[in-house]
C-alpha positions in Angstrom: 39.5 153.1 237.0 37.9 156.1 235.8 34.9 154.4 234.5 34.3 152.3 237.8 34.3 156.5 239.7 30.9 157.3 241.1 30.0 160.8 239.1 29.5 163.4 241.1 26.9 166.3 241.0 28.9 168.6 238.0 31.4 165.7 236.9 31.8 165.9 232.9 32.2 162.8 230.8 35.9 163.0 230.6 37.7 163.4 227.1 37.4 160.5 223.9 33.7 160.3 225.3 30.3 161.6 225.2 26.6 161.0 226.1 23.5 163.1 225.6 21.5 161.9 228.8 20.7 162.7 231.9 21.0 161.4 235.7 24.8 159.8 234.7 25.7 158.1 237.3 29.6 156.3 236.8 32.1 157.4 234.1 31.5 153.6 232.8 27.9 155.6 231.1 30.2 157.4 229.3 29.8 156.9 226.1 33.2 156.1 223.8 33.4 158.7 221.0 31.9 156.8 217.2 34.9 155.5 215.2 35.5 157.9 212.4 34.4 161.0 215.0 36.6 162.8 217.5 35.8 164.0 221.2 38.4 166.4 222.5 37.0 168.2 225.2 35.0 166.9 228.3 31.6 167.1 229.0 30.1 166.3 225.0 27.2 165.6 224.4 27.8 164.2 221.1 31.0 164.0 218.8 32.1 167.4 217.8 32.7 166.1 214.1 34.1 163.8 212.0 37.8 163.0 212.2 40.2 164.6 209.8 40.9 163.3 205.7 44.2 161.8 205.5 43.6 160.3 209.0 41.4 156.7 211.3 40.1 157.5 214.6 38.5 154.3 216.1 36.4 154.1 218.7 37.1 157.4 221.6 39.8 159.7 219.7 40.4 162.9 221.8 41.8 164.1 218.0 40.6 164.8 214.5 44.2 164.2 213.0 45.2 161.3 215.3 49.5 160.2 214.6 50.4 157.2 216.5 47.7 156.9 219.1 45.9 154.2 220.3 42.5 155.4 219.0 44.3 156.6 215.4 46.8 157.3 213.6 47.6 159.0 209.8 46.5 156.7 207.0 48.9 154.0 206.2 50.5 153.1 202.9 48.7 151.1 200.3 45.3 152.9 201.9 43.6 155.8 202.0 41.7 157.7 204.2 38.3 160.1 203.2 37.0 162.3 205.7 35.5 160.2 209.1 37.4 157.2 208.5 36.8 154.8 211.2 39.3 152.0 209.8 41.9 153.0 206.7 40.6 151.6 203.4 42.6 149.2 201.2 43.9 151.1 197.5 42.1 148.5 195.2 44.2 146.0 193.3 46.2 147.3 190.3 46.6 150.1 192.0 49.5 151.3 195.2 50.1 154.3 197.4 53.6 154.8 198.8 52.7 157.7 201.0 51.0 157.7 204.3 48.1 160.1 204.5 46.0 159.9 201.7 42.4 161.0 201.5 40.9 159.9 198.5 40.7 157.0 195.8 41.8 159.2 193.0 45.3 159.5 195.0 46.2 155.9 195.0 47.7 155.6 192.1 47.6 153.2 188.8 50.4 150.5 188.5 53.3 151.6 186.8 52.7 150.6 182.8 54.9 147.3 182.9 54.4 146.3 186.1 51.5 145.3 187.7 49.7 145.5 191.5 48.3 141.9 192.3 46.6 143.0 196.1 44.6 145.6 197.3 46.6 147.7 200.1 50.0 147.5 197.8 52.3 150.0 199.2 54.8 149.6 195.7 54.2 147.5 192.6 54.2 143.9 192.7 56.5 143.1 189.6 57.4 143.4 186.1 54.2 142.2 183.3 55.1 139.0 182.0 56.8 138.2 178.9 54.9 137.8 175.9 52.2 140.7 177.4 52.2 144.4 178.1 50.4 146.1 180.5 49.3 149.6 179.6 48.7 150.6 183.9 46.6 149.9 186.7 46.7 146.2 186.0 46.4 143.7 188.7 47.9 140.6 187.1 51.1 139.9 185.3 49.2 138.6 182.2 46.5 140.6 181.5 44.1 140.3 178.8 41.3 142.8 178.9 43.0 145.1 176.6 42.0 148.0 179.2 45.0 147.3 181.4 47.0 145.4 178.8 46.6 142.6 176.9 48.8 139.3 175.0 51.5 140.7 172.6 49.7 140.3 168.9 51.5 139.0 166.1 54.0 141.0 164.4 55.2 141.8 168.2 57.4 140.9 171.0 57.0 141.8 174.5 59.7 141.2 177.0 59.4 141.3 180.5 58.0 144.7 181.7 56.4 146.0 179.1 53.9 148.6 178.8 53.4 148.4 174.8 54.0 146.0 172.3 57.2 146.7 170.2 56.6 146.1 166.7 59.2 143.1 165.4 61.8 145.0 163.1 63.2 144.5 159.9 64.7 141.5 158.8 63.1 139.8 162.0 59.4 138.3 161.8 56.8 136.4 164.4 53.6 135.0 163.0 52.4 133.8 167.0 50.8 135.4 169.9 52.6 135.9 173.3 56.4 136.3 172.1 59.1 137.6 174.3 61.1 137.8 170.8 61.1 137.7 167.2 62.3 135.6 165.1 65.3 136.4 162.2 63.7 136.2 159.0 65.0 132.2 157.4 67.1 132.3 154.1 65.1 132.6 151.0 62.6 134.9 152.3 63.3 138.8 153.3 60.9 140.3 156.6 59.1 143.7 156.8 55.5 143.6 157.4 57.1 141.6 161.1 53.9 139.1 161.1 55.2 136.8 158.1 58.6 135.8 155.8 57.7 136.9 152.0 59.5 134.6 149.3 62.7 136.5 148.1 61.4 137.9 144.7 62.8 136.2 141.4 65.7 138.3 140.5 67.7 138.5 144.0 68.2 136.5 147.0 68.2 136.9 150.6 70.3 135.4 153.3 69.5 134.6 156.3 68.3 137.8 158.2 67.1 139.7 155.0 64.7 143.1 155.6 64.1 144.8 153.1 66.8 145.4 151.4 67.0 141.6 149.4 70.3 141.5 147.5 69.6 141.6 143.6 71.7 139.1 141.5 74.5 141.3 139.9 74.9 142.0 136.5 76.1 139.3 133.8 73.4 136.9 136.3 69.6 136.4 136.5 67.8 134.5 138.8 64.5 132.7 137.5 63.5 131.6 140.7 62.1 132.8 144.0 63.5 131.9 147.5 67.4 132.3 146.6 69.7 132.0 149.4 73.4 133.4 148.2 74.4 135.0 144.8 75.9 131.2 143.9 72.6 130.4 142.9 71.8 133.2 140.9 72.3 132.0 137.3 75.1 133.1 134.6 73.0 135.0 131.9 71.9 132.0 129.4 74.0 131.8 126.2 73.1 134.1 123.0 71.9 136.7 125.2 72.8 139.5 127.7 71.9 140.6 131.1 73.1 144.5 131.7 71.3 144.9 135.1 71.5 143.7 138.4 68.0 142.1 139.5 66.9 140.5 136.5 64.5 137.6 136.9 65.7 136.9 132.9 67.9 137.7 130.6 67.5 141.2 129.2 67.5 140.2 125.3 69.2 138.6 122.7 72.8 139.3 121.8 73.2 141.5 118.5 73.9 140.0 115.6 77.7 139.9 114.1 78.5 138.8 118.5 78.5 135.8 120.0 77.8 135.5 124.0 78.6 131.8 125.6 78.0 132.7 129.2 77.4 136.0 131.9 77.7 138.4 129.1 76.5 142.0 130.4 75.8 143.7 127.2 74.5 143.3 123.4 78.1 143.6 121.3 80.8 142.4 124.0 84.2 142.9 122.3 87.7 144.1 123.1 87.2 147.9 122.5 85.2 147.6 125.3 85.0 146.2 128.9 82.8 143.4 129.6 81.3 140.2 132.0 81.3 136.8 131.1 82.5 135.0 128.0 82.1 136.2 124.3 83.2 138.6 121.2 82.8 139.8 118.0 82.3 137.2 115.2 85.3 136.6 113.9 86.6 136.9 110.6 85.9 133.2 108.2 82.6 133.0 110.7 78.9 133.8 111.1 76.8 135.0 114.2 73.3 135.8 113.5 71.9 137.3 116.7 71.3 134.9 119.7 74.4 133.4 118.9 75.9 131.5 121.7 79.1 130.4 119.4 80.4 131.7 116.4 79.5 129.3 113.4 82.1 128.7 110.9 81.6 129.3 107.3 80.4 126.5 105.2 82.2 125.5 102.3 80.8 127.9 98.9 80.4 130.9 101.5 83.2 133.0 103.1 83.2 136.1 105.7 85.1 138.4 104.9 85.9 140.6 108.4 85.1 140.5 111.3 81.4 141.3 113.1 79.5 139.4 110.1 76.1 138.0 110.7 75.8 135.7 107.7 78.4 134.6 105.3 78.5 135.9 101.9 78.5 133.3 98.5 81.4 132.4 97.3 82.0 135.3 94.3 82.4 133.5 90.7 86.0 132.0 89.3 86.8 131.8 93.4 86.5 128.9 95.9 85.3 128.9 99.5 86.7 125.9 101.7 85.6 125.7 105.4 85.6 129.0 107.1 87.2 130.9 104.5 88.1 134.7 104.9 89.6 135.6 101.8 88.2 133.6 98.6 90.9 131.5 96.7 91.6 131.7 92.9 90.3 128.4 90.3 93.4 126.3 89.9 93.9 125.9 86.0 91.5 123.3 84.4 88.7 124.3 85.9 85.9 126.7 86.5 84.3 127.8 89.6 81.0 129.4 89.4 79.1 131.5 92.3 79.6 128.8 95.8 82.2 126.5 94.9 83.6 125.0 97.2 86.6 123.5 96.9 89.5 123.5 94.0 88.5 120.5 92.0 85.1 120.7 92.5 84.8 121.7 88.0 87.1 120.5 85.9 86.8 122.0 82.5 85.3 119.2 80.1 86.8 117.0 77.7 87.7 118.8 74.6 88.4 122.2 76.3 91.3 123.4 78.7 92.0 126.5 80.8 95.7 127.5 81.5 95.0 130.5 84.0 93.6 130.8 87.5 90.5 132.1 88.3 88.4 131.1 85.5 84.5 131.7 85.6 82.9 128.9 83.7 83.9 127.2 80.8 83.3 128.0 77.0 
């Protein structure tokens, strides 16, 4: 009704309104105070200036801070409001603003790193980042891939839902894709550090399923020639005639020494009973041989004879003594013969016709 009132001679343009002319006649000329500017008092002749930061004023505000008015109200969350504001503006995507009565861009504020903000005028985040990406902040989209607000988890990573970095994959877990929510355990036979690949397990040890860096060397007495072992069953029992006297070897250390014999797993050079040992093997035995890289003891041949034990090649057969299979201690010559240097068995000389010997031990014949 106040529009449609006939002014009368000293009548002001009444409050929310303006107008810089002359010869008004009705209210209706009247001129509704400019969205983003505020009229409080009657009689204006123009706006007395622009409405408040932090605040809208649409068209004819009486205030420059309107709150819950028809004309206005304090900026709403999710927007903000600069100085003048006719209308509140939306906080651009990947970005969200809880708070009513914000005055600048700078105050809405970047998405939460691990979350993301997928409309302007968010008042909170709009979820967790997918799995297999991150988002570093202010991204708009659960999968982002400009590497400015996040990007796909890279190899060697995993990225669950919600996060804001890539975690690297840890030990004795690998993953050799993009985009993984989770790593992988490292297969048997291979051992995982680097977290972008499965290495072999190195000759020498072997790895089980789930193997970082710390791969399990084949123990003592074993060796393991071959790479990609699984369990210590398939390490190998050190080969015979030598010895292996350290965990990890991909070989055997060396040969046995000679005067010892090693058959299988022996741990170290001389293996005998004064001492504690792996595997299976001794000193030579008395009436035997062992040259080194003996797996066995060899028995004496007949003519040759050991005389203790620990020997590495069997001696001759001394002169006016015979030497039968793996003899220890050389026997006499029986009467009626002779046994010179290697005989090897009693009857091996008799003493010619014509001639005789009646004692043991005899040398030659004359």
């Amino acid at each position: 009704l106040l529009f449609n009132v006939l002014l009368i001679l000293g009548n002001s343009c009444p409050l929310g309104t303006f107008n810089n002319g002359t010869g008004l006649r009705y209210a209706n000329e009247c001129i509704p105070c400019t969205p983003g500017y505020y009229c409080p008092s009657a009689g204006l002749i123009e706006p007395i200036g622009e409405c408040n930061a932090g605040h809208y004023c649409e068209l004819a505000s009486t205030e420059a801070s309107p709150v819950a008015q028809s004309y206005g109200y304090r900026c709403p969350v999710g927007h903000y409001c600069p100085q003048g504001t006719p209308t509140p503006i939306e906080c651009p995507k990947g970005t969200y603003q809880p708070s009513e009565g914000t005055s600048t861009l700078a105050q809405c504020l970047s998405c939460t790193p691990g979350f993301y903000c997928e409309q302007a005028g968010n008042d909170t985040v709009t979820g967790e980042c997918m799995e297999g990406y991150y988002c570093i902040g202010g991204a708009s989209v659960p999968n982002p891939t400009n590497s400015t607000t996040g990007d796909i988890c890279p190899i060697g990573n995993f990225c669950p839902n919600g996060s804001s970095s890539p975690t690297a994959c840890p030990d004795s877990t690998y993953m050799e894709n993009e985009g993984a929510a989770a790593c992988l355990s490292c297969p048997q036979g291979y051992y995982c550090t680097a977290g972008s690949h499965a290495d072999p397990c190195p000759q020498g040890n072997y790895c089980p399923p789930g193997t970082g860096s710390g791969y399990i060397p084949c123990p003592i007495g074993t060796f393991g020639a071959s790479d990609r072992l699984t369990n210590e069953t398939e390490c190998t029992q050190c080969s015979g005639g030598h010895y292996c006297d350290v965990p990890g070897l991909s070989q055997p250390a060396d040969v046995c020494h000679a005067g010892y014999y090693c058959v299988s797993g022996v741990n170290i050079a001389t293996p005998n009973s004064m001492v504690a040992y792996l595997g299976t093997g001794n000193i030579c035995p008395a009436g035997f041989e062992c040259p080194s890289n003996s797996t066995y003891p060899a028995a004496c041949s007949p003519g040759k004879y050991a005389p203790t034990d620990g020997e590495d090649q069997c001696l001759d057969c001394p002169a006016g003594k015979y030497c039968v299979n793996a003899t220890i201690t050389p026997i006499d010559c029986p009467t009626g013969h002779y046994c010179p240097i290697g005989t090897e068995f009693d009857m091996q000389y008799p003493c010619p016709a014509g001639t005789y010997y009646n004692n043991t031990g005899n040398i030659t014949y004359t």
